[in-house]
C-alpha positions in Angstrom: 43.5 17.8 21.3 44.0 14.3 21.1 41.3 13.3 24.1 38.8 15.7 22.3 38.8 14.0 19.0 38.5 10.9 20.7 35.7 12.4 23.2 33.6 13.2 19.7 34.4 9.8 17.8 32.8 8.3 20.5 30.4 9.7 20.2 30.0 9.3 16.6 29.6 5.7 16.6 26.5 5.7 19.1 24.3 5.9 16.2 20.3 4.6 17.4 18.3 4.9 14.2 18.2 8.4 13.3 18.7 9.5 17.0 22.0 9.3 19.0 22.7 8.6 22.5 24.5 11.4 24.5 24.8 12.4 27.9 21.8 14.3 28.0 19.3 12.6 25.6 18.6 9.2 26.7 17.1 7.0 24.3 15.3 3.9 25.4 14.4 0.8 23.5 10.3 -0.6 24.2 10.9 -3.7 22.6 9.6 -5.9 25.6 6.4 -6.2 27.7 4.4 -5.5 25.0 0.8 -7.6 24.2 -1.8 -7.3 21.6 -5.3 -8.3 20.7 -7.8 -7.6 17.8 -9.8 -5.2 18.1 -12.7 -7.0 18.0 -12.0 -9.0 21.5 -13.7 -6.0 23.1 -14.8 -7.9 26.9 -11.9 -6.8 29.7 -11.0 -10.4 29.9 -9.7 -11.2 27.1 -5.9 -11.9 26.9 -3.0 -10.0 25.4 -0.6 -12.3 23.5 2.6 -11.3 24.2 4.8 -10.1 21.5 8.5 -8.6 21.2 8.9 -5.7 18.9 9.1 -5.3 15.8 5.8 -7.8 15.4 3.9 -8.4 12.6 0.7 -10.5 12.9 -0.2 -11.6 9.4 3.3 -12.9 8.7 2.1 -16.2 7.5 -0.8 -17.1 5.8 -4.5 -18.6 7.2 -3.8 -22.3 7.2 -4.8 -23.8 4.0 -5.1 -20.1 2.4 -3.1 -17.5 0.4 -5.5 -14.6 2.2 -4.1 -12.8 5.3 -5.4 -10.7 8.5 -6.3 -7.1 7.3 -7.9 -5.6 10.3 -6.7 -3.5 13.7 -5.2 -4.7 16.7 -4.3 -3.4 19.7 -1.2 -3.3 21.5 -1.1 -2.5 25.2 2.2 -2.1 27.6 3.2 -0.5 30.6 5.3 3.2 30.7 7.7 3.4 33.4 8.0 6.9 34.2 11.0 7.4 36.7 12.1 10.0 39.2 15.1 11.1 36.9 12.6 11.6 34.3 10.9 14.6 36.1 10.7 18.1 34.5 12.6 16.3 31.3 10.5 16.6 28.0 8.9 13.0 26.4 8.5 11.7 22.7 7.7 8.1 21.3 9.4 7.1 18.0 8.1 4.7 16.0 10.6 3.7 13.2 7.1 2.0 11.4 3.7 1.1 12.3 1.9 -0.5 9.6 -0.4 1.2 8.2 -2.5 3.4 10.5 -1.2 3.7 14.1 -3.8 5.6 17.0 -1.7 6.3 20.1 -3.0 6.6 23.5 -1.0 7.1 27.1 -3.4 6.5 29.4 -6.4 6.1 27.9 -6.0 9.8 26.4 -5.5 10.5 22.8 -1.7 11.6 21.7 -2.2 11.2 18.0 -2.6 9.7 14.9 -0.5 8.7 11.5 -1.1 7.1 7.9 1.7 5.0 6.4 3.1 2.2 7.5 6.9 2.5 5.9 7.8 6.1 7.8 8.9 7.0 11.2 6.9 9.2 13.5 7.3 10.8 17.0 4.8 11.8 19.5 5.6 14.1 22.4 3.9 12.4 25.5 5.0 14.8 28.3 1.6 16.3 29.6 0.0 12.8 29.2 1.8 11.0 31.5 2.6 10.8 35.0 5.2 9.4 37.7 5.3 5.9 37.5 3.6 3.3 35.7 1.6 4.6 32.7 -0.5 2.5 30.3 0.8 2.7 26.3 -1.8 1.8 24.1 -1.3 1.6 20.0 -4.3 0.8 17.9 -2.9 -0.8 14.4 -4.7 -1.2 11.4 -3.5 -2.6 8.1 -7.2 -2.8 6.4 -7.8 -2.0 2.9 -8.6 1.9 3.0 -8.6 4.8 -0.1 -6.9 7.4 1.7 -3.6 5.6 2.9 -0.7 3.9 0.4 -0.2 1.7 -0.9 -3.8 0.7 -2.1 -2.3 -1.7 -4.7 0.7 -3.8 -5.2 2.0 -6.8 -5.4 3.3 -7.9 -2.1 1.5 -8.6 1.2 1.0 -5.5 3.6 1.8 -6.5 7.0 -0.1 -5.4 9.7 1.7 -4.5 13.7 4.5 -2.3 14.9 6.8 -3.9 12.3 9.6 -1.6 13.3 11.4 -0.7 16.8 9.6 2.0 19.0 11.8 3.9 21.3 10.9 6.4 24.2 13.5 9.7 24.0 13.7 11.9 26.9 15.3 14.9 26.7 15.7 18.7 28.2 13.1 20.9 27.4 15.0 22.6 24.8 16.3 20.0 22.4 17.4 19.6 19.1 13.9 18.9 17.4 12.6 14.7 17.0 9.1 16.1 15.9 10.1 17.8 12.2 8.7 14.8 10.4 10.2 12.5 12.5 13.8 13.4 11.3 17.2 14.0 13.0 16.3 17.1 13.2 20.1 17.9 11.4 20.3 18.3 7.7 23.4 18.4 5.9 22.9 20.2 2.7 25.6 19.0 0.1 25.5 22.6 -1.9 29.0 22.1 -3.9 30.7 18.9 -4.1 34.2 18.7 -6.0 37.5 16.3 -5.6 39.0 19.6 -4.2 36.7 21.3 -1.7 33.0 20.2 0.0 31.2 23.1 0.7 28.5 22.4 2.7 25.3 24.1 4.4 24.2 21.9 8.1 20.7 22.7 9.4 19.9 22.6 12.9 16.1 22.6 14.0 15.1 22.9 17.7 12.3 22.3 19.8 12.4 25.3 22.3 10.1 25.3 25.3 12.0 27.7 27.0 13.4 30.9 24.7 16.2 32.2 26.4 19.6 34.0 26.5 22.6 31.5 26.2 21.5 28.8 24.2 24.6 28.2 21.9 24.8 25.3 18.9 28.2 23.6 18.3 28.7 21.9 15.5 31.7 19.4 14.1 32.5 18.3 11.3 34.8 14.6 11.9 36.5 12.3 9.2 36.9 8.2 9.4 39.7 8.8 12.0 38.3 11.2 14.6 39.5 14.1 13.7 37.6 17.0 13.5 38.1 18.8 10.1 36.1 22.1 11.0 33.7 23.5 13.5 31.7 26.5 14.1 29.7 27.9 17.1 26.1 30.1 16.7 23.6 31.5 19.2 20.1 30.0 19.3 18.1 32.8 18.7 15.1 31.2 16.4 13.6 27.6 15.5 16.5 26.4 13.2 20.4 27.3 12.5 22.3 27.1 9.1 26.1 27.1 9.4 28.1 27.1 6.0 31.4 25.1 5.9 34.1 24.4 3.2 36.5 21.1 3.6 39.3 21.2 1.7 39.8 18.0 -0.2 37.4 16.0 0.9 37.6 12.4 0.6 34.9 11.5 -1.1 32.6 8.3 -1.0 33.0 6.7 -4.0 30.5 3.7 -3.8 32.1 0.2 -3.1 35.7 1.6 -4.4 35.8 3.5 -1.1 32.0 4.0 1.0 33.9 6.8 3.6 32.0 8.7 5.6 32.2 11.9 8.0 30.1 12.4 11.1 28.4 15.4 11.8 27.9 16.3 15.6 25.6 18.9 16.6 25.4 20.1 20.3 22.8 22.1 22.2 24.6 24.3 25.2 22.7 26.3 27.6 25.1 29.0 28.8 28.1 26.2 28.8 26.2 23.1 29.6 25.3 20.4 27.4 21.8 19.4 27.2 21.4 17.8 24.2 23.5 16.0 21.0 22.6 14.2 17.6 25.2 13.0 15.4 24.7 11.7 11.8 27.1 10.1 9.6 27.1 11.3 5.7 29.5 11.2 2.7 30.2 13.6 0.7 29.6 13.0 -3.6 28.4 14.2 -6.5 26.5 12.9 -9.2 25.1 12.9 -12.9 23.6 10.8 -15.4 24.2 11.0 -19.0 21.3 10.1 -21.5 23.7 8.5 -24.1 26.6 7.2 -21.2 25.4 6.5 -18.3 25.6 7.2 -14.5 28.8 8.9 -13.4 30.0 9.0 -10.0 32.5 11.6 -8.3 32.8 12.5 -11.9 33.6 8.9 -13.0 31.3 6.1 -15.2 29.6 3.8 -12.4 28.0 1.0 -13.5 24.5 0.8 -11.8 23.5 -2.8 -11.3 21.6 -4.8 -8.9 18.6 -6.2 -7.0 15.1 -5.0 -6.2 14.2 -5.7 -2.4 11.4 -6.5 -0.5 11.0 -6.1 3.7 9.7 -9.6 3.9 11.5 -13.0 5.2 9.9 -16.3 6.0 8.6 -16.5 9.2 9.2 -12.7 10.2 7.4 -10.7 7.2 8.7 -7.1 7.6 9.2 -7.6 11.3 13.2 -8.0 10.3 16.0 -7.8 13.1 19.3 -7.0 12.5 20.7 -10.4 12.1 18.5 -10.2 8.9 19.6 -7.2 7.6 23.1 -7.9 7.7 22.4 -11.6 6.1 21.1 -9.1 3.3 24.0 -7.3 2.9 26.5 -9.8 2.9 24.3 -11.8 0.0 24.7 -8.6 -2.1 28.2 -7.9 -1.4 29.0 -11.4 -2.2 27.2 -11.0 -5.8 29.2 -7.5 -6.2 25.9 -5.5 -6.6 27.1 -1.9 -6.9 23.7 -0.5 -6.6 19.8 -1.5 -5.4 16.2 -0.3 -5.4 14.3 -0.6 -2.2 11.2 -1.6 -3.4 8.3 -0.4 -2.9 8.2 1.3 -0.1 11.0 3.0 2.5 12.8 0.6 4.1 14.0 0.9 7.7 16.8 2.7 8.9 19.4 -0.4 9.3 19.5 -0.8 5.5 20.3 2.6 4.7 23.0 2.7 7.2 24.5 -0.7 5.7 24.4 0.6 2.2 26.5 3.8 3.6 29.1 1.8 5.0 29.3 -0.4 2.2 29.1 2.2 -0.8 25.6 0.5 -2.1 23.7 3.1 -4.7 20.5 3.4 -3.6 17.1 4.0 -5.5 14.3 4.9 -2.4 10.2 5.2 -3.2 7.3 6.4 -1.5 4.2 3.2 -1.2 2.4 4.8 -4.8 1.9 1.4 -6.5 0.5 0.2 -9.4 -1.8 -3.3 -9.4 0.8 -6.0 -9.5 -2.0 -7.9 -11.2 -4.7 -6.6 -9.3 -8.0 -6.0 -11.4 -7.4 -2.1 -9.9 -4.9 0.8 -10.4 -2.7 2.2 -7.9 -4.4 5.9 -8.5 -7.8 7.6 -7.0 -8.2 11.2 -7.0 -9.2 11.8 -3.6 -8.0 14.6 -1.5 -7.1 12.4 1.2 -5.1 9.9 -0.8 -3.2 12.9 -2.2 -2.5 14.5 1.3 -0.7 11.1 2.3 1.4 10.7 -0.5 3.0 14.4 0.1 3.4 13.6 3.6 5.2 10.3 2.6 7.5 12.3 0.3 8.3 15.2 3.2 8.7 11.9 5.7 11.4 10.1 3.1 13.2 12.6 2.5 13.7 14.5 5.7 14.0 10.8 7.4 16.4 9.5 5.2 18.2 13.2 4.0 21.9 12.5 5.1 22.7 9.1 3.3 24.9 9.3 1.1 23.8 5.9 -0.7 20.4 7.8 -1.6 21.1 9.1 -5.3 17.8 8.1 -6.8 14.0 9.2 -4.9 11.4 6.9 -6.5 7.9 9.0 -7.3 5.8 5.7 -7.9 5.5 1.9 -9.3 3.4 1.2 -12.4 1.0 3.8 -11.9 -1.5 2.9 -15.3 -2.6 5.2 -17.6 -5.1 4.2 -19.9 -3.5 3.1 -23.0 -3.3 -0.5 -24.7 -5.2 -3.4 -22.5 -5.0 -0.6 -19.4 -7.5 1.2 -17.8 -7.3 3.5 -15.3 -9.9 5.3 -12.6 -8.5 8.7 -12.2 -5.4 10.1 -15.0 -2.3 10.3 -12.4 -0.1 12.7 -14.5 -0.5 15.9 -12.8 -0.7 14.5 -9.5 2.9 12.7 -10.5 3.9 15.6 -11.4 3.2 17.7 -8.1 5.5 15.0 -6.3 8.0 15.4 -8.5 8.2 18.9 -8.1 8.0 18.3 -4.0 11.0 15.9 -4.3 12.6 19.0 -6.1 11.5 21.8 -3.9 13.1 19.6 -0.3 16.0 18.1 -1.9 17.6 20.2 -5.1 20.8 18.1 -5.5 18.9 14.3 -5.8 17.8 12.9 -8.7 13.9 11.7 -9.0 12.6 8.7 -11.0 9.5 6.8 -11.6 9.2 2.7 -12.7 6.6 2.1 -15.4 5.3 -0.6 -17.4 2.9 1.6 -20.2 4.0 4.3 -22.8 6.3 6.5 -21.1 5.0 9.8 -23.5 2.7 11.2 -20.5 5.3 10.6 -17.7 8.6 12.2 -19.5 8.4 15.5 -17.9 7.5 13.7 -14.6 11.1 12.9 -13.4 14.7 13.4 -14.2 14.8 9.9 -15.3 12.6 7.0 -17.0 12.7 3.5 -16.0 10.8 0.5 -17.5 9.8 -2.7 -16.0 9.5 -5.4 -19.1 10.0 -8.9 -18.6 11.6 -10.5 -22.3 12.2 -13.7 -22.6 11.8 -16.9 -20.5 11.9 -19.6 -22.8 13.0 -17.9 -25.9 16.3 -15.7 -26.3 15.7 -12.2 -24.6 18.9 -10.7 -25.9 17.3 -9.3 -29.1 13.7 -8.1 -27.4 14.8 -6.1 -24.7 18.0 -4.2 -27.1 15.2 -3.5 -29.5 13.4 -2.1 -26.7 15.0 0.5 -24.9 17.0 1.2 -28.1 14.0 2.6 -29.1 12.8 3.9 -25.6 16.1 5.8 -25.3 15.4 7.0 -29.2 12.1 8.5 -27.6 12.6 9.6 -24.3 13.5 13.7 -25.5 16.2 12.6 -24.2 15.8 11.4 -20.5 18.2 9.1 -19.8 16.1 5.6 -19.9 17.3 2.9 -17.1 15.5 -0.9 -16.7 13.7 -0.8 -13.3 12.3 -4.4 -13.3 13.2 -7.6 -15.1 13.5 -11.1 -14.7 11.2 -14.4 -14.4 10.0 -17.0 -11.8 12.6 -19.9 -11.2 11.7 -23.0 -8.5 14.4 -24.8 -7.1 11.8 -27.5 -7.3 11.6 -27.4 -10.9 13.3 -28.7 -13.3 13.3 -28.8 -17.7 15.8 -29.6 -20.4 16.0 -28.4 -22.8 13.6 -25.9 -22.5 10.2 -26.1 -24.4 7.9 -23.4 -23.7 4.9 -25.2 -25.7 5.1 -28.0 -23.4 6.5 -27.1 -20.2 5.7 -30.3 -18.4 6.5 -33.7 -19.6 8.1 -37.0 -18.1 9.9 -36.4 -14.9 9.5 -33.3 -14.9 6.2 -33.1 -13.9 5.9 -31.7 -10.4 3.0 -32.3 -7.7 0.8 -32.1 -10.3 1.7 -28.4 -11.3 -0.3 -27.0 -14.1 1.9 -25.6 -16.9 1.1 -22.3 -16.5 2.6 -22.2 -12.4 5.7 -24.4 -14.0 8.5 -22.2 -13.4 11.9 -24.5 -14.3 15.4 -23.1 -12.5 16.7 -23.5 -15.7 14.3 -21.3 -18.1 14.8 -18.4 -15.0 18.5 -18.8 -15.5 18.4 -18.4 -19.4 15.9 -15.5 -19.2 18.7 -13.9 -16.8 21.4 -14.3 -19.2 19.7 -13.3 -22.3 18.7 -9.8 -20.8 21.9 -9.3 -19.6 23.5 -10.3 -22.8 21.6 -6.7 -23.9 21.8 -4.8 -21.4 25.9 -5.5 -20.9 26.7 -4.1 -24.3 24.1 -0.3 -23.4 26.1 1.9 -21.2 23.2 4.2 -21.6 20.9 2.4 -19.1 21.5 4.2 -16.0 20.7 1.6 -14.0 19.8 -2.2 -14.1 17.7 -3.6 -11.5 16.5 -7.3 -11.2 13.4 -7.9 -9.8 14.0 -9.7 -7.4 16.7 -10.5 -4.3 14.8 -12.7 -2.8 11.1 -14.6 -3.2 8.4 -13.1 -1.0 4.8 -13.7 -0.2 2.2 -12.1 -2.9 -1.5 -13.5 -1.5 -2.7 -13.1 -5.2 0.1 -15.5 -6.7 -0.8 -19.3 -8.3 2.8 -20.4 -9.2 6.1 -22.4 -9.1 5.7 -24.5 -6.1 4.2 -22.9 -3.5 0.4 -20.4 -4.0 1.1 -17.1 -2.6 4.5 -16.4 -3.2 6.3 -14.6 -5.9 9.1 -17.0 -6.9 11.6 -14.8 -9.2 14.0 -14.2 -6.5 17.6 -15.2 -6.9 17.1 -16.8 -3.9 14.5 -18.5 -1.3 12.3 -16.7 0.9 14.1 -18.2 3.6 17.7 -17.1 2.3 19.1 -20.8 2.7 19.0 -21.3 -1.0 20.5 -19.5 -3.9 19.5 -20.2 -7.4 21.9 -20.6 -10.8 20.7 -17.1 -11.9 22.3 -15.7 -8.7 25.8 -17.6 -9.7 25.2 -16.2 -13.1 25.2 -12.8 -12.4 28.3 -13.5 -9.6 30.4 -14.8 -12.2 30.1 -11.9 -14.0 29.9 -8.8 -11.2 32.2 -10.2 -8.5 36.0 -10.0 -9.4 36.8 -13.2 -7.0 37.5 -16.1 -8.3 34.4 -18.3 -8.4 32.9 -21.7 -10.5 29.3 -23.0 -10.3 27.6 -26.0 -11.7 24.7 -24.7 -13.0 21.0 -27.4 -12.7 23.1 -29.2 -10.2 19.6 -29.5 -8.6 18.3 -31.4 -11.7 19.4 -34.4 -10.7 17.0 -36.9 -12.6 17.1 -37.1 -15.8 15.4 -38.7 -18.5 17.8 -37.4 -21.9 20.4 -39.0 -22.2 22.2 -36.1 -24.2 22.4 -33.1 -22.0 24.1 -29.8 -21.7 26.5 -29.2 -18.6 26.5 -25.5 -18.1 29.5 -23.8 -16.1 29.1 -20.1 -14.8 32.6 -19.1 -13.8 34.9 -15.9 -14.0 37.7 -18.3 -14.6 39.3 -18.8 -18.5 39.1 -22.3 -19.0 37.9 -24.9 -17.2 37.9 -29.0 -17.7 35.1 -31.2 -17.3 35.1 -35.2 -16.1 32.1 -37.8 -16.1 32.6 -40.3 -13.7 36.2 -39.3 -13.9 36.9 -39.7 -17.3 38.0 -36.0 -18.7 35.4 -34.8 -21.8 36.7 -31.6 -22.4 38.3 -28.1 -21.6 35.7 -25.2 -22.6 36.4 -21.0 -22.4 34.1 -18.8 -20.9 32.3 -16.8 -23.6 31.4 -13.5 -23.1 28.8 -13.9 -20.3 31.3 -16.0 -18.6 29.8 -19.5 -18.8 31.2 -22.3 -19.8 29.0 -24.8 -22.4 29.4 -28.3 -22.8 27.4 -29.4 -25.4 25.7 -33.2 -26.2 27.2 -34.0 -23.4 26.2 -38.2 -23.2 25.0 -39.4 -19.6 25.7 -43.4 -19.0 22.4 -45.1 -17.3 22.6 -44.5 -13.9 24.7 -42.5 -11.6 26.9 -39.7 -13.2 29.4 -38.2 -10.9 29.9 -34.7 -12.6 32.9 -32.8 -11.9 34.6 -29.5 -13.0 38.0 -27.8 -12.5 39.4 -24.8 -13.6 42.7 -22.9 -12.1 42.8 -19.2 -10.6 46.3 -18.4 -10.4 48.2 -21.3 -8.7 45.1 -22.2 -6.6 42.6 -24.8 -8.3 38.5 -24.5 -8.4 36.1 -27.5 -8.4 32.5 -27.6 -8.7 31.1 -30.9 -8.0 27.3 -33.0 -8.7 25.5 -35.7 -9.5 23.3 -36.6 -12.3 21.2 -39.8 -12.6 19.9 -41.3 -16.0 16.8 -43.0 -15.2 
């Protein structure tokens, strides 16, 4: 008994995307070998560049521009077929091809999809033939009506921006081609602290009906024991097996992320020929219009980032080095929840989340302008048809994490009210994907982010989130309770949550105090920067803490989501210190630099002891009165000027630490603070210069 659970735990850890290795299936990685072209270089001669997969193009910009490619390309590379191969069945799986991906094997037409942010899969089996075969994916990421997103404010990056993978398998297998999912659902019908009863799905792909197909199926906790099992004949397309687990541990978001892995097997009359596993965790969920989010029957505290696919250098062509860079940045801030913005991420991030009991919020690519002149809405048929297939793809895709609580309908989606206009009114077509998210996944809660009246859109959602930006140079605090005090007041009570907020912040610039009527005077005048693209660190950081300062004392918000993790390229942007990048990340595009708003909000979400200088970067000044700024979760700390001790201050209630009129000498100012953590002392260390 012991050998078998270890047999299946295994087997449970070799997890590939949403397919698993097993004896039978074979999974195969096309990352190399791979070339491309545009379209346009039509004569036989001309050469491929070759790429690794995932690739993106248009990663950076045209030199001396902010505009980007938007066209096709083509990417070629041979398709070993081998001996061991023959009378086996073929697919291709593309985790993401962005946006509009035509595939041919040899020169012959396999098929076509719309959307850039969804898998796919392809059977190939009558199109090729023993040995090398020719693989040929057309990719465009041009400006079209009938594919999402057609607005937005972030750069749509063109190429196979996600890993492609050929799976060979018997010719009756547990299905790849049901929308490109696992093909195994695990239906979470009743969830309690004392039993998980449960309903798994098995779909096949049968090319052969016959007598003696058989499905296995286990269910396995943390430690490789299997906790239940049940057998079924095959006699149709899909299976549904009930099972009941008696008191369940239950994944309880960072407290305790565990999961169970579900192991389905194919056997034809005794022998295996096929396997997927998928790891889940069981929970249950509710929020409360006047409390809150509750977890497993307890009050979570939703709070976190909005995330964008896109690094410097790479775009949304991330590997997992980056991915896991991600997550340790957002356990180290002690995020307990995040929205993938605006689109569905790849598969690594949901797995990470899982295992490290992140809440999620997931959206389909419907996007409102992001400044652009027009809406993310135009009632064409076409346009429709590929925002219900990118709600049938997300969910089915993406159906067993257990992080997912939250599916996103759409982004600012405009109605036309106040300085708005739209083209087409969006309303009933929002509310057909709402009731689709409903009608696939009945235990999930659905949501939409909007920046206009929220009236029309009540009865589009379970939920009602707002991005609003308050404050930047002037207190927030007051604005923002005002404002959802009074959204919550009109919601009919749909519980209200903050999808969006935050300002830009340059590490680059600098300004104190802060003076929004003249944001650029003396030193800190920057390249030349025109007021209106001068975006101080400092004025970011206070915007930060005056929202928070609200929306710390309104359990009601069901969640609170900063916009954003990290900056990213925006083609349409004019500001901070660089054109064509959206600069209110709490830290760089590359990653390498976080900024005081991300210590703010560390000081007060992660437990660990921690002190931070804040403007450290601000290192000439001009004033020879200053404020020194401390966020820190410590009580007291002690500050010294050139070693010469001004002062102990408390933490207030947002856990910094002011010192006020604080006099620089001319010169160099060696600033230092020190505060104590038990019996093990924190210092915080910079230097200031009065010129």
């Amino acid at each position: 008994m012991k050998n078998h659970q270890t047999f299946f735990c295994f087997f449970a850890l070799l997890l590939l995307s949403n397919l698993t290795l097993s004896a039978q299936r074979e999974v195969i990685l096309l990352d190399q070998g791979w070339g491309y072209k545009p379209i346009s270089a039509t004569k036989n001669n001309v050469a491929l560049t070759s790429v690794t997969i995932p690739h993106t193009w248009n990663a950076n910009y045209i030199e001396g521009t902010t505009l980007y490619n938007r066209e096709m390309m083509v990417y070629k590379r041979p398709l070993e077929i081998t001996p061991a191969m023959k009378g086996k069945r073929l697919f291709l799986y593309f985790e993401g091809v962005n946006s509009v991906a035509d595939i041919f094997v040899n020169r012959q037409t396999v098929g076509q999809h719309h959307g850039g942010y969804t898998a796919f899969c392809l059977e190939i089996t009558d199109y090729v033939t023993a040995g090398n075969n020719e693989l040929e994916v057309w990719v465009s990421n041009a400006y079209r009506t009938d594919v999402m997103p057609i607005s937005g404010d972030f750069n749509v990056y063109g190429g196979i921006h996600r890993p492609c993978h050929l799976v060979v398998t018997e010719n009756n297998c547990i299905s790849p081609l049901f929308y490109a999912s696992p093909g195994l659902f695990i239906h979470q019908e009743n969830i309690s602290k004392q039993c998980a009863e449960i309903m798994i799905e098995t779909m096949f792909s049968l090319k052969e009906k016959k007598a003696g197909l058989t499905l296995k199926t286990s269910v396995i906790d943390a430690t490789g024991k299997i906790v239940a099992n049940q057998e079924s004949d095959v006699k149709s397309a899909s299976i549904k097996q009930p099972f009941k687990i008696a008191n369940p541990t239950l994944w309880n978001g960072k407290k305790n992320p565990y999961l169970y892995t579900v192991i389905a097997e194919l056997y034809d009359n005794g022998k295996l020929i096929d396997r997927v596993s998928q790891k889940t965790g069981f929970r249950f969920f509710h929020v409360d219009p006047d409390k809150g989010f509750f977890l497993n029957g307890e009050y979570l505290d939703l709070y976190g980032f909005c995330r964008h696919e896109d690094v410097e250098g790479k775009g949304s062509a991330l590997t997992k080095e980056d991915y896991n860079l991600d997550m340790s940045i957002i356990n180290e801030i002690g995020a307990t929840a995040m929205r993938l913005a605006h689109y569905p991420h790849a598969e690594p991030m949901y797995n990470l989340c899982d295992e490290n009991g992140i809440v999620l919020w997931t959206e389909i690519p419907f996007c409102g302008p992001g400044g652009y002149a027009y809406t993310g809405y135009l009632k064409n048929e076409a346009f429709e048809n590929n925002g219900r297939l990118a709600v049938k793809e997300l969910v089915y895709q993406k159906y067993n994490h257990p992080s997912i609580v939250f599916w996103g309908i759409f982004n600012e989606i405009l109605l036309t009210v106040d300085r708005f206009k739209a083209y087409d009114n969006p309303v009933p077509y929002v509310k057909e994907l709402n009731a689709l998210y409903k009608s696939i996944d009945k235990q999930r809660l659905t949501a939409f982010a909007t920046c206009v009246d929220q009236t029309d859109y009540l009865d589009c959602a379970d939920l009602v989130a707002w991005n609003k930006y308050f404050g930047w140079y002037s207190d927030a605090a007051p604005a923002a309770g005002k404002f959802f005090d009074h959204a919550r007041a009109t919601s009919n009570n749909k519980p209200v949550g903050v999808s969006e907020y935050g300002a830009g912040g340059s590490v680059k610039h600098h300004q104190w105090p802060l003076n929004a009527s003249n944001k650029i005077s003396g030193s800190n005048i920057v390249d030349g920067m025109l007021p209106a693209s001068f975006h101080p660190e400092e004025a970011q950081a206070h915007c930060h803490e005056g929202n928070w300062d609200a929306f710390s004392e309104r359990p009601y918000l069901w969640g609170k989501f900063i916009w954003l993790f990290a900056d990213f390229q925006s083609s349409i942007r004019r500001e901070g210190d660089k054109d064509g990048i959206n600069d209110k990340g709490l830290l760089t595009y590359d990653r390498k630099t976080k900024k005081d708003a991300f210590y703010f909000y560390k000081a007060n979400w992660n437990p660990e002891p921690m002190l931070y200088i804040a403007s450290h970067r601000f290192v000439e000044r001009t004033e020879a009165l200053t404020q020194i700024k401390v966020y820190s979760n410590l009580k007291e700390a002690t500050l010294y000027i050139n070693g010469k001790k001004i002062g102990v201050a408390k933490k207030d209630r947002l856990n910094r630490m002011l010192w006020n009129d604080v006099k620089l000498a001319p010169g160099k100012n060696e600033v230092l603070v020190k505060g104590k953590a038990g019996k093990v002392m924190l210092e915080d260390a910079c230097t200031l210069i009065l010129k």
